[in-house]
N, C-alpha and C positions, 0 to 999 in steps of 0.2 A: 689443441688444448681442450682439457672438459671441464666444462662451465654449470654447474646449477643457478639456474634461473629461477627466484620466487617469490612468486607473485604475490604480498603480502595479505593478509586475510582471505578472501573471497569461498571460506569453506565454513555455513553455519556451524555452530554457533558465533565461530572467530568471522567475524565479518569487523571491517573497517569504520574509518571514521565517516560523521556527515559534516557537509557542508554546501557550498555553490552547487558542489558536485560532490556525489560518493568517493572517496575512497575506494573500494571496490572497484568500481569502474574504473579510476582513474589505473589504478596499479595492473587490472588485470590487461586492458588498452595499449598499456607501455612494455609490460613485459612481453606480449606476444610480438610487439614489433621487436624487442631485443632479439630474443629470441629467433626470429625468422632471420634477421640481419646476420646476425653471430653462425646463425648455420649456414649460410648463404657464401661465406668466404669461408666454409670450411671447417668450425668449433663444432666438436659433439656438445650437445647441450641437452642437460636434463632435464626439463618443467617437474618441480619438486611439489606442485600444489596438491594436496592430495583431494581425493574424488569424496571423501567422506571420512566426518572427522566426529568424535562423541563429546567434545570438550575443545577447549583455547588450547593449552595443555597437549592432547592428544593430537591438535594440528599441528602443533610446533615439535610435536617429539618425529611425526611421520616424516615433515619436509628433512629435519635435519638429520635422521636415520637413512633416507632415501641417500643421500648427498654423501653420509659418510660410508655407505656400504659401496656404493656406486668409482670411491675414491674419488671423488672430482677433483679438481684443480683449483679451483676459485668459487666459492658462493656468493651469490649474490641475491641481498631481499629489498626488493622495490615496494615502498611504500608511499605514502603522500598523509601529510601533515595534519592537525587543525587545532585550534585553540580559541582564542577569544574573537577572531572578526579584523585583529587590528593588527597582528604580528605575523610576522610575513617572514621567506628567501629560504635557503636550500642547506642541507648539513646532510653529514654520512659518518656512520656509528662505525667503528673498525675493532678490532681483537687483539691482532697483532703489529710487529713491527713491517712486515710485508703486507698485510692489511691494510694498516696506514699511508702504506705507498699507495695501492690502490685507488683508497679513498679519495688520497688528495687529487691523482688523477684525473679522477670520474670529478669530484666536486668542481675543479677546474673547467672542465667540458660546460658543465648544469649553470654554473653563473655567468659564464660566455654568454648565455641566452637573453641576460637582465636579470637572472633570479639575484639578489642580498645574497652573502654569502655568511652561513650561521657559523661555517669551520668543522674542521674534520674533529671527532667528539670519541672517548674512549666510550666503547658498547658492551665491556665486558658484564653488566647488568642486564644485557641482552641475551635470550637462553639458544636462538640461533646462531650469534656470534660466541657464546662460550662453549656452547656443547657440539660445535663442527670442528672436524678435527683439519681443516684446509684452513689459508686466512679465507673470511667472510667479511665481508662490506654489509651493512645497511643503508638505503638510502631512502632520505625523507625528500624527497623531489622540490616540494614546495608543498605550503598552507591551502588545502581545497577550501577552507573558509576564508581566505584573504581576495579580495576582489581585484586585487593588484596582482596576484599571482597569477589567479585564474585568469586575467586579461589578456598575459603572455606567455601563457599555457598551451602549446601543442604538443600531441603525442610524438607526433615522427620527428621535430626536433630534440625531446628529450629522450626518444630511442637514441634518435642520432648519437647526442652529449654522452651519455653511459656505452657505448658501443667503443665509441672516440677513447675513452675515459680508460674501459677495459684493455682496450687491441694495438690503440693506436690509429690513425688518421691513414697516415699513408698502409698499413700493413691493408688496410680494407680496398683499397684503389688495387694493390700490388694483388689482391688475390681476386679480382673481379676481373674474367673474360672478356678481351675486346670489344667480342660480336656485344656484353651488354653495356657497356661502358655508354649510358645513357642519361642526360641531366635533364630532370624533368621542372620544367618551369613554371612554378603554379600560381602565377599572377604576374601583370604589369610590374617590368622592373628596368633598373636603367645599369647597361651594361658597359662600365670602364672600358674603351676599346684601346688594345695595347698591340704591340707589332713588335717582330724582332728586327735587329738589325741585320745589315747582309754580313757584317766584319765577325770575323772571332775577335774576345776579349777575356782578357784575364786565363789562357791558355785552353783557346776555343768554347769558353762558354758565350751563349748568343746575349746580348744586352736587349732589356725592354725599353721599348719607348711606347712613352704613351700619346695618345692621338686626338681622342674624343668621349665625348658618353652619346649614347646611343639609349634609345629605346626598344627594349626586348622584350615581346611579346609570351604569353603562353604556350609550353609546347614539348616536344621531346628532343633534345639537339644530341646526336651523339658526336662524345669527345677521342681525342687518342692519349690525351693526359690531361689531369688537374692535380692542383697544389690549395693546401687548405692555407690562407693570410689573415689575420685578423679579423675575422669574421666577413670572408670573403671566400667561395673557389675561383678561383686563378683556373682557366680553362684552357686548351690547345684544343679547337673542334676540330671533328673526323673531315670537314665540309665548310667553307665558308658560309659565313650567312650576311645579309645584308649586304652591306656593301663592302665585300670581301675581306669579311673580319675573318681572324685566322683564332687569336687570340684575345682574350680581355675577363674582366672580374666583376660579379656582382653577389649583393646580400647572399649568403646564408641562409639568412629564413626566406628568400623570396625562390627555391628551390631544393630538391633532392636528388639523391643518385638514387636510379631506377634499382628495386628489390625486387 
């Protein structure tokens, strides 16, 4: 699939909003991890940001020129929010009726995190979403001036959520090479430890049982398969660890699959 990636403002004079944190910074942070992710299993993906722009206007005519000459397949513009300090959580602007699939997708992924969920919102006032001839998403990620968003603000989870949102969960497992099938753990975390049993059940599927919680340190475990649960990966490691755990489930945010 070919994806336009775009990174909203970051080309003066169209520069973003301020808050906690820029704007600018925030979208430009988020979309180069999409972006690396999305190619990484495989997407052609365009970065639509243009290098130099004379106007707001002329920024937004180049990205979405770029996008329709190019034929992509899906557009996407990553943004981040602000307003008064007190209104906060996450929405995505759509075009069309395959947009709106989209949207609701990705937005699903983004409030998984904790973001409020503002709902998927008609963008056709939006001159990226009307004048690209693919469906286009917009997505307002969260409020850089709300101090509650900003709290549970990470890039590489909200790469992750929009990735998820786009591709699907498992398509991204299914297109990742064994040799990297790597889960990198990036803090103290306590790891559900689960075991299969020896019987088939229900016409040889294995049954889990669960066993213990464990504490799992820092580090890189490589796996032979994982399953995304409620904001959990369900793991099968390549190696026991510990105390010959084969299998088991921990946080979401307390890890990544190695990119």
């Amino acid at each position: 699939m070919k994806i336009a990636i775009d990174p909203g403002h970051n080309c003066a004079p169209d520069t973003g909003a301020s808050g906690i944190r820029q704007e600018d910074q925030l979208s430009l942070e988020v979309s180069e991890k999409v972006i690396k992710k999305l190619r990484y299993v495989g997407h052609q993906v365009i970065n639509v940001l243009p290098d130099y722009c004379r106007s707001v206007s002329d920024s937004l005519s180049q990205r979405v020129n770029m996008a329709n000459s190019m034929e992509v397949d899906i557009y996407v513009s990553i943004h981040f929010n602000a307003f008064n300090g007190r209104t906060y959580g996450s929405e995505v602007f759509f075009g069309s009726r395959a947009g709106k699939a989209i949207a609701e997708k990705v937005l699903t992924e983004i409030v998984s995190l904790g973001f409020h969920n503002r709902g998927v919102k008609n963008g056709l006032h939006l001159y990226v979403i009307r004048a690209t001839k693919m469906p286009a998403i917009l997505i307002e990620c969260c409020f850089c001036d709300a101090a509650g968003d900003m709290s549970i603000y990470d890039a590489e989870s909200m790469a992750d959520a929009i990735v998820f949102g786009l591709i699907g969960k498992q398509t991204i497992l299914n297109n990742l090479p064994v040799s990297d099938r790597i889960l990198i753990v990036e803090r103290d975390t306590t790891l559900k430890q689960l075991t299969f049993n020896s019987n088939n059940v229900k016409g040889g599927a294995k049954q889990r049982i669960p066993l213990q919680e464990i504490s799992l340190s820092p580090g890189e475990y490589p796996f032979t398969n994982l399953l995304f649960e409620e904001g959990h990966y369900c793991v099968e490691f390549k190696e026991k660890i510990g105390k010959g755990i084969d299998f088991g489930c921990l946080l979401v945010e307390d890890a990544t699959i190695k990119s």
